[in-house]
C-alpha positions in Angstrom: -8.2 13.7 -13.6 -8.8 10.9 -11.2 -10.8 11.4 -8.0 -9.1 10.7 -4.8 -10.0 9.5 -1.6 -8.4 10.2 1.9 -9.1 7.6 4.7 -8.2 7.7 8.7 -8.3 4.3 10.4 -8.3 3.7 14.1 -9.3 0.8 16.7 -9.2 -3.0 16.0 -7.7 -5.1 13.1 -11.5 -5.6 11.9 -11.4 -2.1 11.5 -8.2 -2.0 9.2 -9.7 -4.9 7.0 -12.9 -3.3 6.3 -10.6 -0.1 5.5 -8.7 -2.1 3.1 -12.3 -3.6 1.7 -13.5 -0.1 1.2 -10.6 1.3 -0.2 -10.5 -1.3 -2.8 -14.6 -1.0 -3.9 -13.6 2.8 -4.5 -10.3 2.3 -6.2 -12.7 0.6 -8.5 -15.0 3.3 -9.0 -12.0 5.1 -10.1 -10.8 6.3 -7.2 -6.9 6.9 -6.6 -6.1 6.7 -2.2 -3.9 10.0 -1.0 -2.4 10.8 1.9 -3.2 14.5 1.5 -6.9 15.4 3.0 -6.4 18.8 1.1 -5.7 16.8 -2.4 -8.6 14.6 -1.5 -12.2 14.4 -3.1 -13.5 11.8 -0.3 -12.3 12.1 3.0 -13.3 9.0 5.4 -12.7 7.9 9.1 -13.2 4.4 10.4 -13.9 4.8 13.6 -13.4 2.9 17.1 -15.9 3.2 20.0 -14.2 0.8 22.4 -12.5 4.0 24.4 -13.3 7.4 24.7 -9.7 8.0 23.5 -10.0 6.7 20.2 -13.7 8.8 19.9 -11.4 12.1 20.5 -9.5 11.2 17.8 -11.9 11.1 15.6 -13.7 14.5 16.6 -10.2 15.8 16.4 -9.9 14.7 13.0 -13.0 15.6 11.7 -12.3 19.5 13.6 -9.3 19.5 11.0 -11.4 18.8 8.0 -13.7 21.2 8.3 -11.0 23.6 6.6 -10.8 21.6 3.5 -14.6 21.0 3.3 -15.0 25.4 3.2 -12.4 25.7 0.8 -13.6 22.5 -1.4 -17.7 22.5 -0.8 -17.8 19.4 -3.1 -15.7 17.1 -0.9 -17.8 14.4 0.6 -16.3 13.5 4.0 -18.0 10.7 5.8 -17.9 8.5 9.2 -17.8 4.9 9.4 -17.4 2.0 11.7 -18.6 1.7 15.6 -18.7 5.2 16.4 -21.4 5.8 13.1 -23.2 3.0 14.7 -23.6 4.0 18.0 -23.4 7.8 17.4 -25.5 7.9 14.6 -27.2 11.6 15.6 -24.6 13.0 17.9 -21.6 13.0 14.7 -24.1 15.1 12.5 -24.7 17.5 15.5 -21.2 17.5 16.2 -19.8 17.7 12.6 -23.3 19.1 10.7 -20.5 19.4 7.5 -20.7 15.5 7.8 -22.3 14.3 4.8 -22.2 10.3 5.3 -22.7 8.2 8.7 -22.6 4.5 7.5 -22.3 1.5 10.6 -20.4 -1.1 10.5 -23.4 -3.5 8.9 -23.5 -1.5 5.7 -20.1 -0.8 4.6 -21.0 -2.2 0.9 -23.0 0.3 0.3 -19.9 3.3 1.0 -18.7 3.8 -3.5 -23.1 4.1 -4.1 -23.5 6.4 -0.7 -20.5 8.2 -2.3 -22.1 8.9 -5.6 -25.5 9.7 -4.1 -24.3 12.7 -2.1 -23.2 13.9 -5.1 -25.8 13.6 -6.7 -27.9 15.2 -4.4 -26.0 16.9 -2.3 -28.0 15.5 1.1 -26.7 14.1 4.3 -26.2 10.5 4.1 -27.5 7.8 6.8 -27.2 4.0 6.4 -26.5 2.2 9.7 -28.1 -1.7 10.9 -31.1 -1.6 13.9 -30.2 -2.0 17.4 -30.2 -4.8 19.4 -33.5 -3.9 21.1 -34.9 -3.0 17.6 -36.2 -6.4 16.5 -36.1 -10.3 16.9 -32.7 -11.5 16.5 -33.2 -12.6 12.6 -34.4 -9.1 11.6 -31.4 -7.4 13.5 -29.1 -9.9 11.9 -29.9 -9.3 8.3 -29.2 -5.9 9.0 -25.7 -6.3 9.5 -24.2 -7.7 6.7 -20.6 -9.7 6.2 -19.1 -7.3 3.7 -16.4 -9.9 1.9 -15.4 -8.4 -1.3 -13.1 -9.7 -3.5 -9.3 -8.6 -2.5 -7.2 -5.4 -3.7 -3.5 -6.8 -2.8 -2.7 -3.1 -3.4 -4.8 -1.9 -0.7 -2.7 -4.1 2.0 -0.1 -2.7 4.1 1.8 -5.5 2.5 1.0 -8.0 -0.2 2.4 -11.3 1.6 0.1 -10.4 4.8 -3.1 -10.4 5.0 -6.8 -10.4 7.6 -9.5 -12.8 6.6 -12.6 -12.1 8.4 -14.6 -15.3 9.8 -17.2 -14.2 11.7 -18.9 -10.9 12.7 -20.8 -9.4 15.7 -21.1 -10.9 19.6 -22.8 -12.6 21.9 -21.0 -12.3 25.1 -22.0 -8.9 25.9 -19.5 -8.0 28.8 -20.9 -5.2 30.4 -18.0 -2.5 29.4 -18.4 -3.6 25.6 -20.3 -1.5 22.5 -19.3 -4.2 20.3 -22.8 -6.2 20.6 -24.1 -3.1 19.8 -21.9 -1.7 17.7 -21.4 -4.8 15.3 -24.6 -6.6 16.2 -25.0 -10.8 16.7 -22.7 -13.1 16.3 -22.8 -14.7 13.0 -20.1 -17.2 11.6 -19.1 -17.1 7.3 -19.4 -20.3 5.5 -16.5 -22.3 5.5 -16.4 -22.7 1.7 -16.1 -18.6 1.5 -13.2 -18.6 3.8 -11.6 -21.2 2.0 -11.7 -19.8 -1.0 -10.6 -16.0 0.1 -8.0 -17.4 1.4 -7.0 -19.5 -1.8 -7.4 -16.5 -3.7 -5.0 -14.6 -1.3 -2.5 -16.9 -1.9 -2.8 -16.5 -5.6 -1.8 -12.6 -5.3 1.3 -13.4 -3.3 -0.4 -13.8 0.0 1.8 -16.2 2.9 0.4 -15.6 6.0 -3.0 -14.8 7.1 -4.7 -13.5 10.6 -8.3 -15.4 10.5 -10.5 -12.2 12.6 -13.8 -12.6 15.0 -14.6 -10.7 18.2 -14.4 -14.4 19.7 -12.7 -15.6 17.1 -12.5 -19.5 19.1 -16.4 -19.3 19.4 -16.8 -19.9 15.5 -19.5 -22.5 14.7 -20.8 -22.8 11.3 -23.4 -25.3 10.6 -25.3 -26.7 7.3 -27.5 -29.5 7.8 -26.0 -32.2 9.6 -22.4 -30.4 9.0 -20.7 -28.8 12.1 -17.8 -26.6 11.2 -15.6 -25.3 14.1 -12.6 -23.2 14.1 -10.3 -26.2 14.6 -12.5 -27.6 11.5 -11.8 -23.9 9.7 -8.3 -23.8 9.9 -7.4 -27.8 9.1 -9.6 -27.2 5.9 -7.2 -24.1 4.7 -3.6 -25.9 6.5 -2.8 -28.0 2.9 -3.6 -24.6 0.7 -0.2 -24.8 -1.3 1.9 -21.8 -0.8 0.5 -20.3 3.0 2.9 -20.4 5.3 1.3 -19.4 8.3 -2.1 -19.2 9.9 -3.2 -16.9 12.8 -6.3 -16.3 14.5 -7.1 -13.3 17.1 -9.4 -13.1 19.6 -9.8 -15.6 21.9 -12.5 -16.1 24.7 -11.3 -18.1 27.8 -14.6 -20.1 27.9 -14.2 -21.4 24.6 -10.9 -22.8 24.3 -11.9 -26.6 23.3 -9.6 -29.2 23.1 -9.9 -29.7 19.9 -8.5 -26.2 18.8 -5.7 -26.6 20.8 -4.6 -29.8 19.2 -5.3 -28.3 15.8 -2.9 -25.2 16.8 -0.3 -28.4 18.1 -0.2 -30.6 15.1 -1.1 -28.6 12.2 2.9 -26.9 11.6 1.3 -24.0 9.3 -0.2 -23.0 12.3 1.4 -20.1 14.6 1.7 -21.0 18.1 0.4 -18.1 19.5 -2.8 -17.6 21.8 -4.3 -14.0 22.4 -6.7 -14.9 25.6 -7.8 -11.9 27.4 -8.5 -12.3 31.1 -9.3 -8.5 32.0 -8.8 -8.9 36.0 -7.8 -11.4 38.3 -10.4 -10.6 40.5 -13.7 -13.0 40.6 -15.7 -10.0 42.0 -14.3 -7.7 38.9 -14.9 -10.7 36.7 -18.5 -11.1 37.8 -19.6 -7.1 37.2 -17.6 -7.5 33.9 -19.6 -10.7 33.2 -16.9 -12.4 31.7 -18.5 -15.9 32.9 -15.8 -17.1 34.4 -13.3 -16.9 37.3 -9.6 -16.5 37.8 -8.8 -19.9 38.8 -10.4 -21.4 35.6 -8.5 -18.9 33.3 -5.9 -20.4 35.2 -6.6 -24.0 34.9 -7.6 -23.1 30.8 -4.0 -21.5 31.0 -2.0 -24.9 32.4 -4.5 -26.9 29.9 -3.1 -24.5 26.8 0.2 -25.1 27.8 -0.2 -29.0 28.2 -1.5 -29.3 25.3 0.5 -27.4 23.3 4.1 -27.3 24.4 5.8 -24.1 23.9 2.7 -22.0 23.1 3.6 -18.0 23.6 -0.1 -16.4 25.2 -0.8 -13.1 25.9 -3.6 -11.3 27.1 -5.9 -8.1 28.0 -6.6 -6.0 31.4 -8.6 -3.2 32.1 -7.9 -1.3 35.1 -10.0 0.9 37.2 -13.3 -0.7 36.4 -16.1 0.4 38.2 -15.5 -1.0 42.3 -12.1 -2.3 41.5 -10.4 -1.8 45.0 -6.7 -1.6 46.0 -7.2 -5.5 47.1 -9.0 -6.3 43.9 -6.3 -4.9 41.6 -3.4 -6.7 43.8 -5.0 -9.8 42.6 -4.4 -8.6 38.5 -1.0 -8.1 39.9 -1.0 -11.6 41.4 -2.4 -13.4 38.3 0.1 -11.4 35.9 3.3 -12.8 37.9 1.7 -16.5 38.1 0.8 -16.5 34.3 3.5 -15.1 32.8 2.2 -13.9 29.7 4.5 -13.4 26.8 2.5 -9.9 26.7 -0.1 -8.0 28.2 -2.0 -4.9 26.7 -3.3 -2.9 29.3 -5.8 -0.4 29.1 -7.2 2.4 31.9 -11.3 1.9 32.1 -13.3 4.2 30.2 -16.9 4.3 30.5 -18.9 4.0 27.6 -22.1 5.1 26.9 -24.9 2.6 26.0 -23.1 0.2 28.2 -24.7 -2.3 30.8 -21.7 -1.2 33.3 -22.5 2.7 32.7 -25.9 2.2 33.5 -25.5 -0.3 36.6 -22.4 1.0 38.1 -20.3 4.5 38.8 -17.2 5.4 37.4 -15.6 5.7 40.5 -11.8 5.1 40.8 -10.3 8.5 40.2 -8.0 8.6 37.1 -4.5 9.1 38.7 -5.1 6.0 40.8 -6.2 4.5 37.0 -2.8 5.4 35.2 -0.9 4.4 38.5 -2.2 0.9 38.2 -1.9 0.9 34.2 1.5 1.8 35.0 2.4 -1.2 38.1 0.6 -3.9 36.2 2.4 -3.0 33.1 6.1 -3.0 35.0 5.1 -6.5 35.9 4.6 -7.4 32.5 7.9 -5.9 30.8 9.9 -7.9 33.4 8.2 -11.4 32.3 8.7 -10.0 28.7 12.1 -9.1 29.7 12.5 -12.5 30.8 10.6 -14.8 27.9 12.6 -12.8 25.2 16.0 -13.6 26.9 15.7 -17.0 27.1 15.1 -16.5 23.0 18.6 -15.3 22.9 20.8 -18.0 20.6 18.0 -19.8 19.3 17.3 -20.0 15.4 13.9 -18.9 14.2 12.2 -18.8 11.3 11.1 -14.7 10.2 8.5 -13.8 8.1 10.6 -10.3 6.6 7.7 -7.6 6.6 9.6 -4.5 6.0 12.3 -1.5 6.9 12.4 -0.9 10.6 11.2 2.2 11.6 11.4 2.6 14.8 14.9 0.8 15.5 16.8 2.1 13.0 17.0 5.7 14.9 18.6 3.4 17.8 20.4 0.5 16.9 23.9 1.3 14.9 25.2 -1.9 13.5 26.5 -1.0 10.0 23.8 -2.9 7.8 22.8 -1.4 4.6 19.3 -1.7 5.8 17.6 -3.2 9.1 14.3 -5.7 8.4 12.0 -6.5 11.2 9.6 -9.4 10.6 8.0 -12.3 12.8 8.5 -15.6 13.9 6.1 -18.6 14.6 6.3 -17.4 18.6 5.2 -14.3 17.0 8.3 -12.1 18.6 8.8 -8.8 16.9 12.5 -9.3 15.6 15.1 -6.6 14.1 18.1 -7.6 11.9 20.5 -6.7 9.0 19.5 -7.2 5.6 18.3 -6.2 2.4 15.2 -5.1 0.6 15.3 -8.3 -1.5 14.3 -10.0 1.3 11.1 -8.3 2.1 8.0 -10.9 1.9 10.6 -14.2 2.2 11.0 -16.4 5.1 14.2 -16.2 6.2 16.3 -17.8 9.2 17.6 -15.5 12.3 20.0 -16.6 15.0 18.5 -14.2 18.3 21.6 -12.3 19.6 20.1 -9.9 22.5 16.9 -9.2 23.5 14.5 -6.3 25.2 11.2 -6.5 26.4 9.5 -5.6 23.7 11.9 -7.0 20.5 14.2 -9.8 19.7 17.4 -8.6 17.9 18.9 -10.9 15.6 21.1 -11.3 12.2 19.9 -12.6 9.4 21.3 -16.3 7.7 21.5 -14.9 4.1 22.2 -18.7 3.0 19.0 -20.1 4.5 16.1 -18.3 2.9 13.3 -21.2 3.3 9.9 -19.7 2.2 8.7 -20.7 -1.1 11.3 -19.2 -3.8 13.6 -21.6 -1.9 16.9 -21.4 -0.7 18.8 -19.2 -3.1 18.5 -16.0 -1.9 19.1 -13.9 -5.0 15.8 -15.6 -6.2 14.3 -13.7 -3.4 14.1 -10.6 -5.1 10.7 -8.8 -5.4 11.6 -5.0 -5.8 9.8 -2.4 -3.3 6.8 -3.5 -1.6 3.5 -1.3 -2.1 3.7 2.1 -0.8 2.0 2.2 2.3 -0.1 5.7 2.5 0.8 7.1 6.2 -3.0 7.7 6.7 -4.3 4.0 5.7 -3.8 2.4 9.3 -2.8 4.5 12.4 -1.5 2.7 15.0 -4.3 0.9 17.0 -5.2 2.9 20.2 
């Protein structure tokens, strides 16, 4: 009988790839993935350090195991990601029924870390050094780009896929583990991108998100060749058979010229820009050491637009950071109104250990006056949404079909034998009648009514234009992949 392995996912899209990337070395060790942590042999968390919230989850989660690990002593149940990073001795003292702790530098080494504790039946530790633990060469080797081959099983779905293109930071904002946590910034080779992404495409694959902490700050260079991201994505834009090319996320400072004409001309390429700005206050901005100000996010903002006519941008806030007054969060409120982002994901401060603001600065807006802000700032937001995705209604877009619709179908009655929801170009979440045959085409989608959060539309069955052209009862592919419940949580 096969073994199986059981794995929690939480935090960032990176996170979710290197599940997938894991996943897939252990399927070829034999392993079978469950959704069952009692059925499972391996039970692993990829962790998220980036709030205290998604840290609680995981100590939850691991509290719930420790059932199945009394009544099944041979289960191996390990901790990966940020959290085994940065927490490398506080999860054992936690969880001492832990019996693996690998970082995020070392995920390779998961199927042989796997077999060892079985072998020996000893506690586990492979994580990279710290930033202080060496010069920057020796604490870059130690966290290593794991790039695998792809398992198109192991993706939520088979036509969608990450491609990771660089790793680590440099920016080292003062609320942020992720310098820590995923060490220097280091950029793949071109060629290696190219070429995951060609194989992608072989298995299926028609639009890919291209993944860095700064994703826009990617510089690769090899003698006298400079590679930027501009560079990156022209070099994969003729790939026969993608349809799409993302990238996520952004850094204000780095938004070039050149990247922005790239995301103009080249068609394959979404028109979509996640920027986060954090505050609109210079003084917030300055303890945050984002390294820039409101007005030039502003000005970077118009030049984004200029450049690239119609471009949808959203962005990131943090509210309550440390010294944030009443004036200095009216000016968040300001910038929201002025920029009009097509969204905003807003997040309450939380204070994170090993940071440069926990050590330099208190904690000290109380956390009702935290979720009151969260909850003004994000009012602001959903009308602007409100508004963007109204002006949507009538047009004809082109949808990427991903799959059933979960959470409409409980709420929108309109007699389909099935409701799709998919994405366009502008990247608006949209919810229509169709069938399962259409899953994984591009299909066309006149927008009929609108909320802040999703597009509603119906689906033109004659004028299915992805690649298995415009007949669409050569569309059919049968089921996707079963997606296990317990591969990707939602991100927190």
């Amino acid at each position: 009988m096969s073994q199986k392995v059981y794995i929690e996912t939480v935090g960032c899209q990176m996170n979710v790839l290197d599940s997938e990337l894991v996943i897939g070395a252990l399927r070829k060790r034999g392993y079978d993935l469950t959704d069952d942590p009692a059925a499972a042999d391996v039970l692993l968390f990829n962790t998220c350090s980036v709030r205290e919230h998604a840290e609680d989850k995981t100590y939850s989660a691991l509290g719930r195991v420790r059932l199945v690990k009394r009544d099944k002593p041979g289960a191996v149940i390990g901790v990966l990601g940020c959290m085994a990073q940065k927490d490398q001795d506080a999860i054992r003292k936690r969880a001492p029924y832990v019996d693996m702790v690998v970082g995020t530098g070392q995920l390779g080494a998961v199927p042989d870390l796997v077999d060892k504790v079985r072998a020996t039946r000893e506690p586990q530790l492979a994580v990279s050094l710290g930033r202080a633990d060496g010069g920057r060469n020796e604490v870059e080797a130690s966290f290593v780009s794991y790039d695998p081959a792809r398992d198109p099983s192991m993706r939520p779905t088979p036509f969608q896929a990450y491609v990771r293109i660089q790793i680590g930071c440099d920016k080292f904002c003062t609320y942020c583990v992720v310098p820590s946590t995923r060490g220097p910034e280091q950029s793949r080779p071109p060629e290696h991108i190219w070429n995951e992404v060609r194989q992608l495409v072989d298995q299926g694959c028609k639009e890919v998100t291209l993944l860095g902490q700064t994703v826009n700050s990617y510089v690769y260079e090899s003698g006298d060749t400079r590679t930027r991201l501009s560079d990156l994505i022209a070099g994969m834009h003729d790939i026969a058979g993608l349809e799409r090319i993302k990238f996520v996320t952004n850094y204000p400072k780095d938004m070039t010229d050149d990247l922005l004409d790239a995301v103009r001309d080249l068609p394959k390429v979404v028109k979509y820009l996640h920027v986060p700005v954090q505050s609109g206050c210079d003084e917030v901005l300055k303890r945050m050491k984002r390294s820039y100000t409101a007005a030039y996010y502003m000005e970077m903002l118009a030049r984004c637009r200029e450049l690239v006519p119609g471009v949808s941008v959203s962005s990131d806030f943090i509210v309550g950071f440390c010294g944030e007054t009443e004036e200095s969060f009216q000016k968040s409120m300001e910038l929201v109104r002025e920029a009009r982002f097509k969204n905003s994901f807003i997040f309450k401060y939380s204070e994170r250990g090993g940071t440069k603001a926990a050590e330099r600065y208190p904690d000290d807006v109380p956390e009702e006056v935290k979720k009151r802000r969260n909850n003004d700032l994000l009012a602001v937001q959903n009308e602007n949404s409100r508004l963007d995705h109204r002006a949507q209604v009538g047009r004809l877009v082109e949808v990427l079909v991903e799959g059933p619709s979960r959470r409409e179908q409980s709420n929108r009655e309109r007699g389909a034998t099935m409701q799709l929801t998919g994405r366009s170009m502008a990247d608006h979440i949209v919810v229509f009648d169709g069938t399962e045959r259409l899953i994984g085409e591009t299909v066309k989608v006149t927008v009929t009514d609108a909320s802040p959060f999703t597009l509603y539309g119906d689906v033109q069955l004659d004028e299915v234009v992805g690649t298995t052209g415009a007949d669409p009862s050569r569309a059919v592919r049968g089921a996707p992949p079963a997606r296990p419940d317990r591969f990707s949580l939602p991100l927190v």
